[in-house]
N, C-alpha and C positions, 0 to 999 in steps of 0.2 A: 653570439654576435656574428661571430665569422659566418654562421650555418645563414643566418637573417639574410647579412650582404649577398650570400651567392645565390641567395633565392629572387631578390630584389624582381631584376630582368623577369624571371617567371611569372612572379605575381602580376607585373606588366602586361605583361603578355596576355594571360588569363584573362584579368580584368578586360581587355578588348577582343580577345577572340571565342575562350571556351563558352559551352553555352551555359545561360545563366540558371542555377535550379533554382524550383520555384520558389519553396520556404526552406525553415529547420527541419520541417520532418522530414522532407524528400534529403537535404542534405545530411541530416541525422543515418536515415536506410544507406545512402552512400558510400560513407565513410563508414560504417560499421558492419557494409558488404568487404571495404577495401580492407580493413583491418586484421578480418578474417580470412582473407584471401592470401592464396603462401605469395604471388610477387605485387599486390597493391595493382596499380594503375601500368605497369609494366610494359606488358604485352597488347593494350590494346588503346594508348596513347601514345604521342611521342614522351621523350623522357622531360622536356620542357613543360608539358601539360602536365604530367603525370608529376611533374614535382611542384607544381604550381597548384595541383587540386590536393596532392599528401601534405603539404604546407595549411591549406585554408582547412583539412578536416583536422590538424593538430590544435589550427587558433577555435575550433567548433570546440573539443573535448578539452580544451583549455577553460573556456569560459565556460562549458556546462560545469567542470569541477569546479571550478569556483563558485559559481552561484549554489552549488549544493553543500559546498563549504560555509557561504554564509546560513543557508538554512538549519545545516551542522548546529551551527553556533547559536541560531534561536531557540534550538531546538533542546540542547545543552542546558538553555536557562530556565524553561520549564519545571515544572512542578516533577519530582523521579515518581513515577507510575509505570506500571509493567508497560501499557501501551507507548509511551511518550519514549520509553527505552525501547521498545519494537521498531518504532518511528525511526528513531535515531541510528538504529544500526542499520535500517532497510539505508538509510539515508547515508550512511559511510559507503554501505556497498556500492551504493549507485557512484558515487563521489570517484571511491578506489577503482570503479569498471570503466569510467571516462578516462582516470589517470594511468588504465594499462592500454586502454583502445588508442591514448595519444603516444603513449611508447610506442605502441604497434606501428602507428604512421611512420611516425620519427625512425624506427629500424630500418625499415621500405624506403624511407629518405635517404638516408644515409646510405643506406646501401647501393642506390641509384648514385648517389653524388662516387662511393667507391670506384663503385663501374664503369661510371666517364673518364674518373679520373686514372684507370688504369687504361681505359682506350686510350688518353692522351700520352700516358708514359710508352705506351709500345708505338704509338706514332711515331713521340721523340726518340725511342732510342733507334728505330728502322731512320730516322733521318739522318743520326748521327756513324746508323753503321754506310751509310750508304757515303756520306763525307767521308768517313776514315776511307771507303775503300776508293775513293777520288784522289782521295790526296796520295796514296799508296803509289794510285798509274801516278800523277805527277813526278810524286818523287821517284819514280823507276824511269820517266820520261828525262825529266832531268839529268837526276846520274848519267844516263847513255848519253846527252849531248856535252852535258860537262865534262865527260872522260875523254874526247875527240880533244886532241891536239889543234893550234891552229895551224900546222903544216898539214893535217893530216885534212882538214877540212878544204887547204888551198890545192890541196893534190886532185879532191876528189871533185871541186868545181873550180869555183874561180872566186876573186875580191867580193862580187855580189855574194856570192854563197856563204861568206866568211861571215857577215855585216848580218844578213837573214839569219842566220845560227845563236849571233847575238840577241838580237832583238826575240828570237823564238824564246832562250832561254830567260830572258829577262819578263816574258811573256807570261811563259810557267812559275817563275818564282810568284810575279802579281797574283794570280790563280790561287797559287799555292797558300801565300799570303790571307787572301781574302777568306780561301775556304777554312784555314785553321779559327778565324776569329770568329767565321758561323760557326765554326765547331765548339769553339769554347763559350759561346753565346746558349749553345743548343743545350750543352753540357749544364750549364747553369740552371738554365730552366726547367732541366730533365733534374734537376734537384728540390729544384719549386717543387715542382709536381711531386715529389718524393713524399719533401715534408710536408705537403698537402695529405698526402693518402694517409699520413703517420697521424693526422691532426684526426680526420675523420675517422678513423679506424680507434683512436683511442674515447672520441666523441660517443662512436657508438657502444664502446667496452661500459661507460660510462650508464647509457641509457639501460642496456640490459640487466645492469644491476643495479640501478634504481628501477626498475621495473620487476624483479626479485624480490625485494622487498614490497611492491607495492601488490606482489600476488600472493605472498605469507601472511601481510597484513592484512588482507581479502577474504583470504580462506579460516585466517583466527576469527574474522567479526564474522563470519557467516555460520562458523559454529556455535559461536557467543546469541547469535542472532535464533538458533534452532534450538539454542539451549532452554533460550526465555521462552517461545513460542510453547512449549510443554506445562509450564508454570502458570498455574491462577495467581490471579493480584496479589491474593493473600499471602500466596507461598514467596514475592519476587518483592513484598514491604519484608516478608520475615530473612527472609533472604539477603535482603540489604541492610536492616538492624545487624545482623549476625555479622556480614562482614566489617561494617562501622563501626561494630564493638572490637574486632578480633586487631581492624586498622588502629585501633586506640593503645592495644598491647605492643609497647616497643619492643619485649622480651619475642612476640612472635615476628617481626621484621627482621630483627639481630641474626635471628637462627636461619632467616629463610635464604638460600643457595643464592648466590650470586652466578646469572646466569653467563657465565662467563668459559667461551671457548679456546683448546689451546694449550692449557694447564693440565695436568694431573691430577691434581686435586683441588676441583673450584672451590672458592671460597666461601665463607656466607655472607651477607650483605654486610653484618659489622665487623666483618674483616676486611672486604672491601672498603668500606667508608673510611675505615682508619686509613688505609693507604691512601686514598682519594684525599685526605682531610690533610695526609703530611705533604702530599705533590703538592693540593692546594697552597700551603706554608713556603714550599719553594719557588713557585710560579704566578702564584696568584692566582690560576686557575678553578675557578669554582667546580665543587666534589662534586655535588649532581649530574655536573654536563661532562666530568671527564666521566664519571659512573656512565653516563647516557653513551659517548662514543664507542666505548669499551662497549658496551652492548647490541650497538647498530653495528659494528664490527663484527661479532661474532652472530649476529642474525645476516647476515650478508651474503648465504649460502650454505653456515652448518656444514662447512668442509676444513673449518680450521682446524691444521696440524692432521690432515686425513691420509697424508701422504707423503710417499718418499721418494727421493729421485734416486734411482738408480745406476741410469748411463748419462753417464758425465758428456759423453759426445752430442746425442740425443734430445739430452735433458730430459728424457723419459722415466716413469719410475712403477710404483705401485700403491694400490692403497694399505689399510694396514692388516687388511684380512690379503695381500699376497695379490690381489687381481691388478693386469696388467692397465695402467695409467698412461697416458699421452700425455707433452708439453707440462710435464710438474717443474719443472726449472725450465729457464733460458739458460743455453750454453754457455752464454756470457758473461754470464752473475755466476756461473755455479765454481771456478774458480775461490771468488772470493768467499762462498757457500764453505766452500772447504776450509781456508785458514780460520775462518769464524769458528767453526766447528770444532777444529784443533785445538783452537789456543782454549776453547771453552772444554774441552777431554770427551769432545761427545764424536760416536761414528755419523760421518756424515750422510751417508746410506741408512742410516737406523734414526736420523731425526726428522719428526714428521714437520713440515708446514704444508700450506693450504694445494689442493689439486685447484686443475683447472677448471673454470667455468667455460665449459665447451661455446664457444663463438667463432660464428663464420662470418663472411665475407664471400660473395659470389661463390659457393661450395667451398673457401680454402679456408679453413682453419687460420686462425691469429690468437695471440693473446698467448700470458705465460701467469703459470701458479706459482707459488717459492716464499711467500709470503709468512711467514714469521712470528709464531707467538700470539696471543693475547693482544696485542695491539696492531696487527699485523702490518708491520713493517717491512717492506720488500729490504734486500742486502742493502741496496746502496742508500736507501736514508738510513737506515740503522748507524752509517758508518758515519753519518752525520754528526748520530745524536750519542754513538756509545762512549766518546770520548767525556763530553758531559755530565750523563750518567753516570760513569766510574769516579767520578771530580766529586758528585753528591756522597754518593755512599761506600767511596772507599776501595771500591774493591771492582774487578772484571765485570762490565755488564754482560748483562744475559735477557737475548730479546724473552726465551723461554720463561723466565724467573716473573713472578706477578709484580712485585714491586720494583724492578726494572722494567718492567714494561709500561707500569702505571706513569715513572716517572720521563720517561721516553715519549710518551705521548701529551704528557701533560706539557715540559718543555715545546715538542712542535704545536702543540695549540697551541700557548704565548706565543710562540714566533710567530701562529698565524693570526692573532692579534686577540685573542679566546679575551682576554679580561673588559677588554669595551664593546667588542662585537663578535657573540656567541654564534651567531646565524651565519656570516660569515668565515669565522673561524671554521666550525663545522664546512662548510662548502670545501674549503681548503684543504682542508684533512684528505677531504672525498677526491676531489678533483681538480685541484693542482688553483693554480692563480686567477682560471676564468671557468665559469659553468655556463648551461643551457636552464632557460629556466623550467624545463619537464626534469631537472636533475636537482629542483631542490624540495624534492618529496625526502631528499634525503634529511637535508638541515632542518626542516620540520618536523621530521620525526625525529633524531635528535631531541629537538625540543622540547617538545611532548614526552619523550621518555624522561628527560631532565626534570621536567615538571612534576610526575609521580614521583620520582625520588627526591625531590625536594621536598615534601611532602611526607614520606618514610623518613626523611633525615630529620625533621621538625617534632615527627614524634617520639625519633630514637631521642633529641635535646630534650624534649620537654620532660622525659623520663627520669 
């Protein structure tokens, strides 16, 4: 919403000045020059134009994935034929290549909106240094008139001189006066802007890993898609009896690995489910979609629990093969890293959570790892939710332990309202109280993983 407002003026703009291309194709070749270009529109628009045409090619790959989304879904209702499944996965790819070309603008966006917005913080704070050093000469002008005696002042001229001495210093306190409440004015807004860069900087932390996911799910259908391309009709009906048979056997879902990252020893799906099935009993939370977030969790980079922090000053650490790590903890949390770890009997140096997902910002690196377990909960919601946790079952949570984590997550989805609305619940997990909607490839996929496991759950019942 916020990203829409500040574009607004742009698209205005645009709309009357840039020139207008001619169709979709030409705007199609455009945006997927810009996409693939390392600064987008940068270098050879102003940043006005240049976020006003990365804005129009995000609402292009918006609406092409959609429309291929619905063909998706006609395409789904078909008759299953090897070709009709060719179709369908040529047709995901297309779909997933739009939903990463419109990350790609969105990054270029964003990262343009960073760049202004630290031009304006060095504006503010050169304005603010240049007040302090005003008010500095005042008050050292000051002092020296204030410390003159009025003998001393009647020695050195006369009555008029006494009375001009007054009125001077009454002159600099106004000054004085004025310039501090620009300063505390400037200050304020030198704050704005702060938590403005904080807002986009975590908007685009966001995009990049919806956009991880949406190039893991890309490169799975494209192998899925080369797999079938090998297969006669015959082989891809036998093919599919076999798995329909094997989907019917609950004994082979129960055994199969719960793909779940984090743990030491993941579980299989009917041990998963059981924990899923008791959260469900304490939260109301349905076991399919807490199974599903547990799983877009740990597909989310396949770096949970990879790493360890080692400099507590730093926050810097290593992975688990010894190689040197950046940014695995914030220095700020890693404190609280430590008494967690204490009271739980583990070395904090020797417990792995998630490395970083390397993200910049105009060449500067941002963004911290330190993320936690199987539900990967940064410290500071853990500290939320561990008091709760220990209230269910008794004893010391442990983000580490599967069924403190199952039940840690399941609790924050209730509070994010998971039993009337799953889609948003899911959003919240992800990205706090408000999203972008190129960020909810996430809560759809979610869903979709909900929905296979629903499905495994139905035939573990019916068994």
């Amino acid at each position: 919403m916020k990203r829409l407002q500040k574009f607004i003026t742009a698209l205005i703009f645009s709309a009357l000045f840039l020139p207008v291309l001619a169709n979709a194709e030409e705007l199609s070749v455009t945006c997927q020059k810009i996409s693939e270009s390392s600064d987008g529109c940068a270098s050879t628009m102003s940043t006005a134009d240049c976020q006003a045409l990365l804005q129009r090619c995000a609402d292009f790959y918006d609406q092409q994935s959609t429309q291929l989304t619905n063909d998706l879904n006609k395409t789904s209702q078909e008759k299953k034929t090897l070709q009709n499944q060719i179709s369908k996965l040529k047709t995901k790819v297309n779909s997933l290549s739009a939903q990463i070309n419109q990350s790609n603008v969105m990054v270029k966006n964003l990262n343009l909106q960073i760049t202004e917005t630290q031009g304006s913080i060095d504006k503010t704070s050169t304005k603010i240094e240049k007040a302090q050093n005003q008010i500095a000469n005042l008050l050292r002008d000051a002092a020296k008139e204030d410390n003159k005696s009025a003998i001393e002042i009647l020695l050195e001229g006369n009555l008029s001189d006494f009375f001009n001495n007054l009125v001077y210093l009454e002159s600099l306190n106004s000054e004085l006066g004025k310039l501090l409440e620009n300063t505390k004015e400037l200050q304020a807004y030198l704050q704005g802007q702060k938590d403005t860069m904080d807002s986009e900087k975590d908007e685009l932390e966001q995009v990049i890993k919806v956009q991880t996911l949406q190039k893991q799910e890309s490169e799975q259908t494209k192998k899925q898609q080369e797999g079938y391309l090998k297969l006669t009709e015959a082989q891809y009906q036998q093919q599919l009896a076999d798995k329909q048979a094997i989907e019917k056997k609950a004994a082979a879902i129960k055994s199969r690995i719960f793909e779940l990252m984090g743990v030491s020893n993941a579980p299989t799906f009917e041990e998963a489910y059981e924990i899923a099935k008791y959260v469900n009993k304490v939260t109301g939370v349905r076991a399919a979609f807490l199974l599903a977030i547990l799983t877009q969790e740990s597909n989310l980079g396949k770096n949970v629990g990879q790493c360890y922090v080692t400099n507590q000053t730093t926050g810097a650490g290593t992975d688990l093969k010894g190689n040197p790590k950046t940014r695995v903890m914030s220095p700020k949390t890693i404190p609280a890293f430590n008494e967690l770890t204490a009271s739980l009997g583990m070395t904090w140096n020797k417990t792995g959570v998630s490395c970083w997902i390397p993200m910049y910002s105009g060449g500067a690196p941002y963004g911290w790892g330190g993320a936690m377990g199987p539900a990967q909960f940064i410290i500071s919601t853990w500290n939320l939710y561990k008091d709760k946790v220990a209230a269910i079952t008794g004893k010391t949570a442990n983000p580490w332990n599967i069924k403190d984590a199952f039940i840690a997550s399941g609790l924050l989805l209730k509070d994010n309202g998971a039993v009337t609305n799953e889609f948003n619940a899911a959003m919240r997990y992800f990205s706090g109280s408000s999203w972008t909607k190129s960020e909810e490839f996430y809560g759809r996929s979610v869903l979709s993983i909900a929905a296979g496991y629903a499905d495994d759950i139905a035939a573990i019942e019916a068994n």
